[in-house]
C-alpha positions as CSV (number, residue, x, y, z in Angstrom):
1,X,0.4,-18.4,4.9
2,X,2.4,-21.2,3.6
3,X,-0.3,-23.3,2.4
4,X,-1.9,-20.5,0.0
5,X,-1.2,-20.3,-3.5
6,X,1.5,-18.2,-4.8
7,X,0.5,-16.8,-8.2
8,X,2.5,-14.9,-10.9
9,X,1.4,-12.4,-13.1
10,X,2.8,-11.4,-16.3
11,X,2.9,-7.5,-17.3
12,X,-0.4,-6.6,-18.8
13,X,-2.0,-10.0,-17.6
14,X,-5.9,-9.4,-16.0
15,X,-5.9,-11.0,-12.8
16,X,-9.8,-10.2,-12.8
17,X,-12.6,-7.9,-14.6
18,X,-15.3,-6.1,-13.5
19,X,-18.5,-8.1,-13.1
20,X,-15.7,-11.4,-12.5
21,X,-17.2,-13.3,-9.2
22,X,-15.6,-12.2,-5.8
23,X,-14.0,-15.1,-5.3
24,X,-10.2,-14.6,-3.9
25,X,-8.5,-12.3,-2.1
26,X,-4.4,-11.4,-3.1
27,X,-1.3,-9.8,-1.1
28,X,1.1,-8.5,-3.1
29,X,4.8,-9.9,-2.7
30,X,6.4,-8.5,-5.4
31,X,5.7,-6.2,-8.2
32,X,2.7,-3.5,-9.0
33,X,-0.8,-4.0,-10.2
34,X,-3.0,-1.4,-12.0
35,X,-7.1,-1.0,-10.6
36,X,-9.3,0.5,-13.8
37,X,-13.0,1.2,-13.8
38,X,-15.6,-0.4,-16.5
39,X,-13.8,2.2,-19.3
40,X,-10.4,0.9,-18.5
41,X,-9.7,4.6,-16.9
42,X,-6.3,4.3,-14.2
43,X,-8.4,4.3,-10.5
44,X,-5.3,3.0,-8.1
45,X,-2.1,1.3,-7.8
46,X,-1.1,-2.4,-6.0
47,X,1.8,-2.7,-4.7
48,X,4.2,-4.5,-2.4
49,X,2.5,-5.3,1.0
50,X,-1.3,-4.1,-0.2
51,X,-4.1,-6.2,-0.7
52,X,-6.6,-6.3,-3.0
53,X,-10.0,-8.3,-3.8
54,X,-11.0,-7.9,-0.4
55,X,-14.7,-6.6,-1.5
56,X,-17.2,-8.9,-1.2
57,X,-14.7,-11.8,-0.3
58,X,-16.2,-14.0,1.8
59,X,-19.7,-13.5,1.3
60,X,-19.3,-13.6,-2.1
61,X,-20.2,-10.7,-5.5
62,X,-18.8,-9.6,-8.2
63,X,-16.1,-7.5,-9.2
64,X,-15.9,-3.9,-9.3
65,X,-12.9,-2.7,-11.4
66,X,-10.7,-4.6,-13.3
67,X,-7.0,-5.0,-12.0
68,X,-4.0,-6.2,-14.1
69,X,-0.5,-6.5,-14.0
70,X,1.9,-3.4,-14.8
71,X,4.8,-5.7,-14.7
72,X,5.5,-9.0,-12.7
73,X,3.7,-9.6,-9.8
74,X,3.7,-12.2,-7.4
75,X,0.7,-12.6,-5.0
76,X,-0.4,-14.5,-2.3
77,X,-4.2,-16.0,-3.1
78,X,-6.3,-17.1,-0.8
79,X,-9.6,-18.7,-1.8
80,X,-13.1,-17.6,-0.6
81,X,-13.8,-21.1,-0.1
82,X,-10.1,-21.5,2.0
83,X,-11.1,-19.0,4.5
84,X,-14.6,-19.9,5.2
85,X,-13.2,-23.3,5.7
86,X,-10.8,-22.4,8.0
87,X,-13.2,-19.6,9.5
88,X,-16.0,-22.7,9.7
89,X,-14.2,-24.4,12.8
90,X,-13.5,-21.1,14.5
91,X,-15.8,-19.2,16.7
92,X,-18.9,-17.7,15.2
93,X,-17.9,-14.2,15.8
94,X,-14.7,-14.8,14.7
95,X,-16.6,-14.0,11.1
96,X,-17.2,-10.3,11.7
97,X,-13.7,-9.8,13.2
98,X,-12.4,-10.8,9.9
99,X,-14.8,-8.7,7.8
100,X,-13.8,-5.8,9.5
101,X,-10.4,-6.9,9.6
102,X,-10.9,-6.9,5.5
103,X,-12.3,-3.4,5.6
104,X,-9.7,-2.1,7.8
105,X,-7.4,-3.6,5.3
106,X,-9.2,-1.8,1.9
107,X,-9.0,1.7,3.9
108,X,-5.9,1.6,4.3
109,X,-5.1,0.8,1.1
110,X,-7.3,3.6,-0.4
111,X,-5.3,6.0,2.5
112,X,-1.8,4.6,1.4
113,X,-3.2,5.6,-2.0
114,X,-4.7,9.0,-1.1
115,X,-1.6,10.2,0.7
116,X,0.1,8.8,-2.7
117,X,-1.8,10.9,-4.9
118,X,-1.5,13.9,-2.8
119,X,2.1,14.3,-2.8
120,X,2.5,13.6,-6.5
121,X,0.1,16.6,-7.1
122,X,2.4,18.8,-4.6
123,X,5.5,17.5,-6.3
């Protein structure tokens, strides 16, 4: 993933709002990012190795929650437009495969979460 951008965040910086277009996808290198709902209410936590943006992504939409920086963070972006370019000389069902791939990708983030949450209510 070389030739993606690498982007930093500052803490407290939005990297996009609710109703934002659905435009890039990130991978967490470094740091932690906050997910809030339309009343800036906490929903999940980013961190090292998750993803996030993954909704709607290649077929395009609009944002869902809001996610911002809880202190630095470097991600990996990748551009809607970048992967349907790169998807564009590939097979044709090569499309699905990475839309699932993508929704394989937010489960397990929302499990990584869930299993998260759980053991800091048992704690």
């Amino acid at each position: 993933m070389a030739f993606f951008n690498e982007i930093k965040f500052s803490p407290g910086e939005v990297v996009f709002k609710i109703g934002d277009n659905a435009d890039k996808l990130y991978f967490v290198k470094s740091g932690e990012l906050e997910v809030q709902d339309e009343r800036a209410a906490f929903i999940s936590k980013v961190t090292v190795g998750q993803s996030f943006g993954e909704q709607a992504f290649i077929k395009g939409g609009v944002r869902g929650a809001t996610v911002k920086a809880i202190n630095d963070v470097i991600c990996i972006e990748i551009s809607s437009a970048e992967a349907n370019a790169l998807l564009a000389g590939t097979s044709s069902l090569l499309i699905p495969v990475f839309e699932a791939l993508l929704l394989q990708q937010n489960m397990s983030n929302d499990l990584m979460q869930s299993g998260k949450n759980l053991n800091a209510s048992t704690d």
